[in-house]
N, C-alpha and C positions, 0 to 999 in steps of 0.2 A: 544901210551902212556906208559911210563914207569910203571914199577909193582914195588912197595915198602914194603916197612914193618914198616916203622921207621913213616912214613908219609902216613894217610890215608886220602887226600882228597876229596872223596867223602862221607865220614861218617861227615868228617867237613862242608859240604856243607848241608847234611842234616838235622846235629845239627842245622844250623844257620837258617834255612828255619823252622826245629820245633820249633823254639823261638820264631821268627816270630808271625808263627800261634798260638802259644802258647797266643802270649800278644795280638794280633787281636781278641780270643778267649775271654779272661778276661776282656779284653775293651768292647766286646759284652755285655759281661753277667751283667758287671758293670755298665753299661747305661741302659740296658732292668731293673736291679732293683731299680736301682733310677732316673728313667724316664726323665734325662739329660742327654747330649751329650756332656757337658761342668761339668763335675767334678773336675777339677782338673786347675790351670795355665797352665799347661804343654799340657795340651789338644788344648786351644786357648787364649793363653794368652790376645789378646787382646779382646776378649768374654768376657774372665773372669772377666776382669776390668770392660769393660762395663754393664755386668750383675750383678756387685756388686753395682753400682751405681743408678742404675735401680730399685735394691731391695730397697737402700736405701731412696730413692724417694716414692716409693710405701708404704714404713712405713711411711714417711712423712707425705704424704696425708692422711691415716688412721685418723693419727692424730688430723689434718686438719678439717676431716669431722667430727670427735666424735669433736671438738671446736666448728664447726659451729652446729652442731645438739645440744650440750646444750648450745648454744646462744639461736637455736631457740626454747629451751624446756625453757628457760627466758622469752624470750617473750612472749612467751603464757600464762606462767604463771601470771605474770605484767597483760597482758591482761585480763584475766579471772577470776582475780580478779577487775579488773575495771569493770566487767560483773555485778560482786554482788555488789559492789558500787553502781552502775548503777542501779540495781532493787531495792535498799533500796532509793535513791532517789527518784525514781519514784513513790514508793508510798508516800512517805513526799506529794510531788505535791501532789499527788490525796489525800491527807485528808485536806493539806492545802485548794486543792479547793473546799473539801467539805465544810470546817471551813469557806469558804467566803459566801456560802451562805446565810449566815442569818438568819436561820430558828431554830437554835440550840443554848439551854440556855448554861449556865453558867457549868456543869455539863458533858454535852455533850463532851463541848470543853477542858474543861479538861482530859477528856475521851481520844479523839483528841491527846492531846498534850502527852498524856504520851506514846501513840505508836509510835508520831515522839522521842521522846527521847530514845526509849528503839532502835528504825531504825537508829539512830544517833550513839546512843553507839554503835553498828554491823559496823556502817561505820568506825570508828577511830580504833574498834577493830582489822578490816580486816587492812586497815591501817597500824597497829602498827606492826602486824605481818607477811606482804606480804612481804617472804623471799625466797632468793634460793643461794643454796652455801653457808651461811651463811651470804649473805648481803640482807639488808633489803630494800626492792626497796622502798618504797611510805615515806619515813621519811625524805627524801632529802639531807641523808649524801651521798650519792652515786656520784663519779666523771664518768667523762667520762671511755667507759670501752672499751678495744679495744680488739677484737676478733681476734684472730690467724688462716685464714682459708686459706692460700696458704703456699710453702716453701721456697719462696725467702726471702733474706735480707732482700729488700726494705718495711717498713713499709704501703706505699703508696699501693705497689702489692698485700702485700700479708694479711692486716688486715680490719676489716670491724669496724669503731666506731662508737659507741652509746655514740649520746650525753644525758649530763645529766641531761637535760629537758627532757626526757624519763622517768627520777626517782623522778619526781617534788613529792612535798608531797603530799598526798593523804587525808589529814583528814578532817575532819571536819572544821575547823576552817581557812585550808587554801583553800580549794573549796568556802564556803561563803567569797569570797574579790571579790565584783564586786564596778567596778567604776562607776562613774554618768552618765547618758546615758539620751535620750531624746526616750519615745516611744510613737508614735501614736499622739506627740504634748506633752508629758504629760514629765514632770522633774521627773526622777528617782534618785534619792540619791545614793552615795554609800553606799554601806552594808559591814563594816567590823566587824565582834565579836572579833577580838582583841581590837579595839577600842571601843566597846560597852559594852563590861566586862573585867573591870579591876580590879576586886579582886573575890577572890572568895566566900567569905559571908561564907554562911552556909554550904556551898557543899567541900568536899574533896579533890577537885582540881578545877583548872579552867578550866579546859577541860570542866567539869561537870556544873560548873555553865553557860559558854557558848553554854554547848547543852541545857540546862534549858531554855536558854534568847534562842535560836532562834526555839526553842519547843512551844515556850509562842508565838513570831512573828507570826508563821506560825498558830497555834490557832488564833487569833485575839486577846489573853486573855491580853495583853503590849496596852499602850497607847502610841500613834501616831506612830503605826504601824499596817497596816489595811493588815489583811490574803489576800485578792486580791492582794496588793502593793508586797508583798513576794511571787506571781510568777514569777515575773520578775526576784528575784535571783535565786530562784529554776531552771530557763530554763536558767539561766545563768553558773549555777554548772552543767546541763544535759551539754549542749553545750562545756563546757569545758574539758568535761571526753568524750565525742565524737572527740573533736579535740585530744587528747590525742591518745585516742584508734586507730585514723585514721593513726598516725604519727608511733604508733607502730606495725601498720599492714605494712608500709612503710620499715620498720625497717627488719621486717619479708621475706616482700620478698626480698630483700636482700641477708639475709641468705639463703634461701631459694636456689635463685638463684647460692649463691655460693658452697651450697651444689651439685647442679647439676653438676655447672662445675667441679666441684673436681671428681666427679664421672667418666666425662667424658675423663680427662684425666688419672687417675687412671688406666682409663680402656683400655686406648688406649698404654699407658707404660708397662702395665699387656701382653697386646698382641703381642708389641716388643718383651718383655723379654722370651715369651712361644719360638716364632718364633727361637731366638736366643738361646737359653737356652734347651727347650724339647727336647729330643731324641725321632724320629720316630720309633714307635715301628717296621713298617713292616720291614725297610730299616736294624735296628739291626737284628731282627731276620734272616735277610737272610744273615749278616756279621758273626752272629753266625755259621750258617750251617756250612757256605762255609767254614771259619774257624776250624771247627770241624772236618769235611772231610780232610784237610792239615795238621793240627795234628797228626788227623789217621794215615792218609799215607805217613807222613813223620816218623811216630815213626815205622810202618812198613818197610820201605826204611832204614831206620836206621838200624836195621837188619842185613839186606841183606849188607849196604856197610861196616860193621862193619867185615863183614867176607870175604871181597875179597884180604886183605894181605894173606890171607890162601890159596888163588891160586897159591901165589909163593912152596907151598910147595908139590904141582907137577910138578916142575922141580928140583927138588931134586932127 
């Protein structure tokens, strides 16, 4: 091999090798601190697409599930308030069936009647104000609502709708609408208090004078309306707010259900993107070492081939 001066290639050979382990080195330490192996396109371009897409789906779902989880903090809510409807009815029935027996003056049963009115007013009240998000479930402004719980386009895939007989009104005056029915042999009337008051007289609204008239019903204290004949609407309004309640539990697992799968696959996307995306920590550390050692010993070697033109200057 010839001996030069002008031309050191062995110092050139070592430069390119300390470069090497130079950026092998920095690539270590740049993965061991942000615990990826794919930082950069340049690393694995087509990783990198794919684990951007990956993230993106993953904020998807996020989303997805906080939609379906205050779907289902709706429904609960709807629900449990039909809970307190539910026990302000039930006790109407129980004084109504008190008021049928018979045994109680005039006095009594006005007694009676004013805690169905005051259990009446708490029902419209609840009612008026069973809200969430700002809309008001039980007033029957509310349309169909569709929930966003998947990421696809398709409507069909990826929403869950509540129909809007889920938001039927809730008050008073539309619970008492029962139509004529036959019990036990016996002809039952329908009972409607739209149709039974139609103005409101003395009372401040008509709300108020229809919870008056079926305050007075369920007392016995109204003529040709006997407190027995008005259990048959009262287990007609329980019945009703049961079929309701049942359809929203309906409704709930649903969400429910979609909440799990979101989860499911969330999770299974999360553990592609580690797979493909995290940096082993043991595998760097040992790319570190080795690295580190070639550096070394290449900036050592470097040296050494830095000074072998100076051979030539014993044959001088």
């Amino acid at each position: 091999m010839a001996i030069t001066i002008n031309t050191n290639l062995s110092s050139m050979i070592v430069q390119n090798n300390l470069a090497k382990s130079t950026s092998q080195l920095n690539n270590a330490i740049e993965r061991m601190t942000t615990g990826y192996k794919i930082n950069h396109a340049s690393d694995n371009a087509a990783g990198y697409s794919i684990a951007r897409n990956w993230e993106a789906q993953i904020s998807s779902l996020d989303i997805a599930a906080d939609n379906a989880a205050t779907g289902a903090d709706m429904m609960s809510t709807l629900e449990e308030n039909y809970a307190l409807i539910s026990s302000h009815i039930q006790r109407v029935r129980d004084l109504t069936e008190q008021a049928a027996n018979g045994t109680y003056g005039e006095q009594s049963l006005k007694a009676i009647k004013s805690e169905i009115v005051a259990r009446l007013e708490e029902v419209d009240r609840i009612a008026a104000n069973c809200e969430f998000g700002g809309q008001y479930m039980m007033n029957g402004s509310m349309t169909n609502i569709a929930i966003q719980v998947g990421i696809d386009g398709s409507a069909s895939k990826s929403q869950i709708t509540l129909d809007n007989s889920l938001f039927a009104k809730g008050n008073v005056s539309a619970l008492f609408q029962s139509a004529a029915k036959t019990v036990n042999g016996e002809s039952i009337p329908a009972y409607n208090l739209e149709t039974l008051v139609t103005g409101n007289g003395s009372f401040a609204t008509v709300e108020e004078a229809r919870r008056d008239r079926l305050a007075a019903d369920c007392a016995g204290l109204t003529d040709g309306t006997r407190a027995a004949s008005m259990l048959t609407y009262i287990d007609d309004v329980i019945n009703t707010i049961s079929s309701r309640v049942t359809t929203l539990g309906a409704a709930q697992n649903r969400i429910e259900s979609a909440i799990e799968s979101i989860g499911v696959q969330s999770e299974n996307i999360t553990s592609s993107l580690s797979t493909l995306r995290d940096a082993d920590v043991a595998t760097e550390s040992s790319n570190y070492i080795k690295a580190q050692i070639l550096q070394q010993a290449s900036a050592t070697l470097l040296a050494t081939a830095n000074q072998s033109p100076s051979i030539a200057l014993n044959l001088l």
